[in-house]
C-alpha positions in Angstrom: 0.0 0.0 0.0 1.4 3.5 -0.8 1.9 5.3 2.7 1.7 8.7 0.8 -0.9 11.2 3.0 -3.6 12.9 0.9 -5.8 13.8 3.4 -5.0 14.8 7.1 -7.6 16.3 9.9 -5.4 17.2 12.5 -7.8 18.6 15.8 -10.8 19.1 13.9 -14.0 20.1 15.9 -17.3 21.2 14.4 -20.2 22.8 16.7 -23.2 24.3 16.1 -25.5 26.5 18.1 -28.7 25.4 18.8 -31.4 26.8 20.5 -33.4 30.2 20.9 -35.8 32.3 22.1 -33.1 33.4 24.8 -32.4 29.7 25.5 -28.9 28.8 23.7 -26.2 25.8 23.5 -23.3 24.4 21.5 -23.5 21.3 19.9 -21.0 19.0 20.0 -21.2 17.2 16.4 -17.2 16.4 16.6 -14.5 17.1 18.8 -10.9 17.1 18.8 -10.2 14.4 16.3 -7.2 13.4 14.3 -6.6 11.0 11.5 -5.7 10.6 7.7 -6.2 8.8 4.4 -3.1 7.2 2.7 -3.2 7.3 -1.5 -4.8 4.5 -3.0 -6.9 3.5 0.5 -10.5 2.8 1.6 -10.6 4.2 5.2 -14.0 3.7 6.9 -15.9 5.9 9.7 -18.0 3.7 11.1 -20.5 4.8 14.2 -24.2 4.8 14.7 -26.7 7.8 13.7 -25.4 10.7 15.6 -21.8 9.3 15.8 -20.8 12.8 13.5 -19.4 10.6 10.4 -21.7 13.0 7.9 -20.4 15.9 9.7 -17.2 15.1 8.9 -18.3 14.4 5.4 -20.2 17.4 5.0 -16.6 19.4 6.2 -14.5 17.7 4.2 -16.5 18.7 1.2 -16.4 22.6 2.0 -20.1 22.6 3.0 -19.7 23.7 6.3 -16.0 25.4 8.0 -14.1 23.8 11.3 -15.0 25.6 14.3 -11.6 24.2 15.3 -8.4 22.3 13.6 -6.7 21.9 10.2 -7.4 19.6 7.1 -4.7 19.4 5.0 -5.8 17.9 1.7 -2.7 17.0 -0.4 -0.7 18.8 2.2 -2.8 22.1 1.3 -5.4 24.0 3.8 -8.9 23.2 2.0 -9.6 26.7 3.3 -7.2 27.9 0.8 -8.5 25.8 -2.7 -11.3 27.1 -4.4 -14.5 24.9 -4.2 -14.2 24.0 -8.1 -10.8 22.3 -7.5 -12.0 20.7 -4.2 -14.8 19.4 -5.2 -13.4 18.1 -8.3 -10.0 16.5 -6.3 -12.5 15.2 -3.3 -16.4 14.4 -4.5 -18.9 13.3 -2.7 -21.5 10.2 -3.6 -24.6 10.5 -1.3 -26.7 8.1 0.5 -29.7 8.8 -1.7 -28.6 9.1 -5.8 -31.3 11.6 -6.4 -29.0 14.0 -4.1 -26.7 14.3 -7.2 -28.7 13.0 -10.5 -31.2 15.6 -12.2 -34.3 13.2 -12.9 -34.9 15.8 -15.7 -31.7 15.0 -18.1 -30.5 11.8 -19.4 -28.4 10.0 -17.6 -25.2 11.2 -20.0 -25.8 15.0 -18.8 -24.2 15.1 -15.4 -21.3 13.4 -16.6 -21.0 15.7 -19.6 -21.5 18.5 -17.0 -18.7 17.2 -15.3 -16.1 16.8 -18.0 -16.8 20.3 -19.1 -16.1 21.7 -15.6 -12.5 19.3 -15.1 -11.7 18.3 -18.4 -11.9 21.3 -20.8 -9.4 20.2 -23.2 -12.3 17.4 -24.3 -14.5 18.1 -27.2 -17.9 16.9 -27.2 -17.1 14.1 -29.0 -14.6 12.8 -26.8 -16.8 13.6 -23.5 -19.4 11.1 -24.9 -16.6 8.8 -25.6 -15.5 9.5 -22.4 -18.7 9.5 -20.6 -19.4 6.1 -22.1 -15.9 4.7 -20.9 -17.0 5.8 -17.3 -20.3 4.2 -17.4 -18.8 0.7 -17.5 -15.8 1.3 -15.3 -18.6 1.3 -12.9 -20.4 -1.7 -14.1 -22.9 0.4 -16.7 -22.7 -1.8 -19.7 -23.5 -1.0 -22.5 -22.4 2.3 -21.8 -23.7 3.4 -25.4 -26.7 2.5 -24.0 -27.5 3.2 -20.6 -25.9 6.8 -21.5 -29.5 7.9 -23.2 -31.7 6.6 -20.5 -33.3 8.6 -17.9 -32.8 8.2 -13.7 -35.8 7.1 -13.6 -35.3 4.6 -16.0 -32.4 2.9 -14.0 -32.5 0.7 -10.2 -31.3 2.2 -7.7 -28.2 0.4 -7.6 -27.6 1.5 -10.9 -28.7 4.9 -10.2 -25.4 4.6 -7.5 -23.5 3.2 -9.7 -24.0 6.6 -11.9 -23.0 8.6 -8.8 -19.9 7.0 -8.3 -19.1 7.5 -12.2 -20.0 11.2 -12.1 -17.8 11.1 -9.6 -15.0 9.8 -11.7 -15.1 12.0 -14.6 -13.3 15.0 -12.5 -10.4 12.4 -11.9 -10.5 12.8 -8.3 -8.2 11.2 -5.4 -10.5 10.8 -2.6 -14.1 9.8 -3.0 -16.2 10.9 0.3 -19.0 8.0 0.0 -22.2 9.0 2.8 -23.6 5.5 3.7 -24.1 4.8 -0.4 -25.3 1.2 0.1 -27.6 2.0 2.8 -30.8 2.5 0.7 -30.1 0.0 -1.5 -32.0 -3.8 -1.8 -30.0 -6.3 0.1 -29.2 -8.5 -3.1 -27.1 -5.8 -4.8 -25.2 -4.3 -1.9 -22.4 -6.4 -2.3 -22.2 -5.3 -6.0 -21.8 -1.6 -4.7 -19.0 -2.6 -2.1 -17.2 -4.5 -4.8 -17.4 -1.3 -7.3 -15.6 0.5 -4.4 -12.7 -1.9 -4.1 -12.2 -2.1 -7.6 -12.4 1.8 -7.9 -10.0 2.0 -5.3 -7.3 -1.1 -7.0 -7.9 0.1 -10.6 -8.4 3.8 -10.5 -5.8 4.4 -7.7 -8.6 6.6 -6.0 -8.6 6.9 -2.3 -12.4 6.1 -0.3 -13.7 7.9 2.7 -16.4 5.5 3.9 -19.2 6.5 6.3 -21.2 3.9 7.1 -23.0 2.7 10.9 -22.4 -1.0 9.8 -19.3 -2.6 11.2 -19.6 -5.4 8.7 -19.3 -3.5 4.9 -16.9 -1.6 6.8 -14.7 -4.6 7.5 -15.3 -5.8 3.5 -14.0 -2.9 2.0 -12.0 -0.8 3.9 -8.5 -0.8 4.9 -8.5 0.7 8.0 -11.3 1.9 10.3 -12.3 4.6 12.2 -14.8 4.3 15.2 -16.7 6.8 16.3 -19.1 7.2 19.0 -21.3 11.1 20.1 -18.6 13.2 17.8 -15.4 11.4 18.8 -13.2 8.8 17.9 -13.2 5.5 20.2 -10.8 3.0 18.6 -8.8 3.4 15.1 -7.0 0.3 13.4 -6.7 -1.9 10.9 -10.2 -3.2 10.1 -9.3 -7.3 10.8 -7.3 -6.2 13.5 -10.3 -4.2 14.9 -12.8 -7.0 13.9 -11.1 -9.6 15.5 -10.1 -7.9 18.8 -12.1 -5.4 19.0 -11.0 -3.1 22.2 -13.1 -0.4 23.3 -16.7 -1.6 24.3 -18.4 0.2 21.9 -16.8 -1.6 19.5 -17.5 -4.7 21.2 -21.2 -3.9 21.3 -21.1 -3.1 17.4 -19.2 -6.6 16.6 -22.3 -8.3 18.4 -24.7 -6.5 15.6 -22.9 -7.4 12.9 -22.9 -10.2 10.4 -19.9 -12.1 9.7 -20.6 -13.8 6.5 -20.7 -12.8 2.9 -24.5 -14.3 3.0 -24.7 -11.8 6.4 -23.2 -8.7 5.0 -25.5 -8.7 2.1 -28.8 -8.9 4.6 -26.9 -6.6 7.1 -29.5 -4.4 9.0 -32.1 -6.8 9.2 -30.6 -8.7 12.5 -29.7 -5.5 14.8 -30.3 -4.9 18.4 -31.3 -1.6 20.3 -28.4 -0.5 22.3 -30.2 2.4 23.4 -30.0 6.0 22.6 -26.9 8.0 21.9 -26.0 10.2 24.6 -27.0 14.2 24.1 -23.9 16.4 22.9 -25.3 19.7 23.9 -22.9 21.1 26.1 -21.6 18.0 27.4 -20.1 17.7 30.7 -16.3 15.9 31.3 -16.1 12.1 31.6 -16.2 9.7 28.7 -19.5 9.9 26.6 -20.1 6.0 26.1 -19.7 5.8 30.4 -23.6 5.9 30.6 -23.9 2.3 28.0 -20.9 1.3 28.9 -21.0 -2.5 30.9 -17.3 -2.0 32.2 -17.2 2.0 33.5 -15.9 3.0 36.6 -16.3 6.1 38.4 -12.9 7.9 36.3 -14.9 7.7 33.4 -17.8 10.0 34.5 -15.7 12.6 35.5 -12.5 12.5 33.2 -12.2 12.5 29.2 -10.4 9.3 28.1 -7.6 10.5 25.2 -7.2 8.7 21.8 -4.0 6.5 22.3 -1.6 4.4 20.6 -1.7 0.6 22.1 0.6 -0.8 19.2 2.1 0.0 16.3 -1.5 0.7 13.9 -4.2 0.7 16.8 -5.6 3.8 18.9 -7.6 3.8 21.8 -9.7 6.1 24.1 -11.0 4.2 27.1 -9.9 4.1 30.5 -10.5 0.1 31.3 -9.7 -1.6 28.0 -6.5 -2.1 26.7 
């Protein structure tokens, strides 16, 4: 694996006020947090609704600023590079396709679109050529085809599938994927997560996946980031983690998720209810998982636990595991 950085959030918090009529707080959405995405790597932020993973997403992609901290994409301040460049190095495939596909045009036009904003020293007759090419990198075949239908006109998964090669035509190095197999039937999720790895082997393009399921996670990505109520928990290899996981939220994650390929493709259907993540208005010291957490002692109401190294690729932030 290349070891070369393209992306690195060094003590990156986001907050938000919330509130009003005279009654105000601060929302904790992510605090403090510190990692990075090698070239040619699929590093996944896995945590459950509320966890801050589209947050993060959201920043990355110049929608909202840092209330706090740096990200240094390709060792440059995204502050400092305009949104066309950024968005065109680091795009973003949503959760729901319709997010980024007009239902209006044919299913050639956004790519198009795109080619004219990146790739200006195309023609029109070598965008369509191109746009065609990009359709079945991604598993739209024919491409000569598929490129005069409409949205509405395609399955969803195919209607992803077009995301992730609109995507492509700006020749980007990190894709920021939002939980894209999340509204898709179970029988073609593992299609999706296969089109990621491939992207990642064949184009050389770097994945940011966000994603509350442990178990895709593990299939595709490289290494992976837990998070739990805007921080991150435990950070690793994604076997490693999978195998031993350390922190008990981890833990209580890994009993949720499938294990088999069979599994991963139905994941979400066999989940339990772990209860509700904590409120991150204001929040007081101590560690935020203390009040689900089976193992907590008294330190952990009153003290925040720090993100550590335990070996030479694992982090962890808990006071009893180790």
């Amino acid at each position: 694996m290349n070891e070369q950085i393209i992306l690195e959030v060094t003590n990156f918090s986001k907050h938000f006020k919330v509130g009003g009529f005279g009654k105000t707080g601060i929302l904790h959405a992510s605090d403090n947090l510190n990692f990075s995405v090698n070239e040619s790597e699929i590093v996944a932020l896995v945590g459950e609704s509320g966890s801050g993973k589209s947050t993060i997403a959201r920043t990355l992609a110049g929608i909202y600023k840092p209330t706090t901290g740096e990200i240094l994409f390709t060792g440059q301040n995204i502050s400092s590079i305009g949104k066309k460049e950024l968005r065109g190095n680091m795009p973003m495939v949503f959760q729901d396709p319709f997010a980024s596909i007009n239902p209006v045009y044919r299913v050639g036009h956004g790519i198009d679109r795109t080619l004219k904003l990146h790739r200006p020293e195309l023609n029109k007759n070598q965008r369509k050529d191109a746009a065609v090419d990009l359709l079945e990198k991604v598993g739209l075949i024919p491409g000569v085809e598929i490129i005069n239908r409409y949205p509405h006109e395609l399955s969803g998964g195919q209607r992803q599938r077009l995301g992730f090669a609109q995507s492509l035509a700006s020749k980007p190095k990190l894709i920021l994927a939002d939980e894209p197999v999340s509204m898709l039937d179970v029988s073609i999720r593992i299609g999706l997560l296969n089109l990621m790895r491939n992207l990642r082997d064949q184009e050389k393009v770097s994945i940011l996946y966000i994603t509350h399921d442990l178990a895709s996670a593990r299939y595709i990505a490289d290494r992976m980031i837990v998070l739990y109520a805007g921080q991150i928990v435990e950070e690793g290899p994604s076997e490693d983690i999978v195998k031993n996981p350390k922190h008990p939220y981890t833990k209580l994650l890994m009993q949720t998720a499938p294990q088999s390929r069979e599994q991963i493709a139905n994941f979400g259907s066999n989940t339990n209810d772990m209860g509700e993540p904590p409120k991150v208005i204001d929040p007081k010291p101590g560690c935020r998982f203390s009040n689900r957490c089976p193992v907590a002692i008294s330190k952990c109401q009153d003290e925040d636990p720090q993100l550590k190294s335990i070996d030479a690729f694992r982090k962890l932030s808990c006071f009893v595991e180790s």
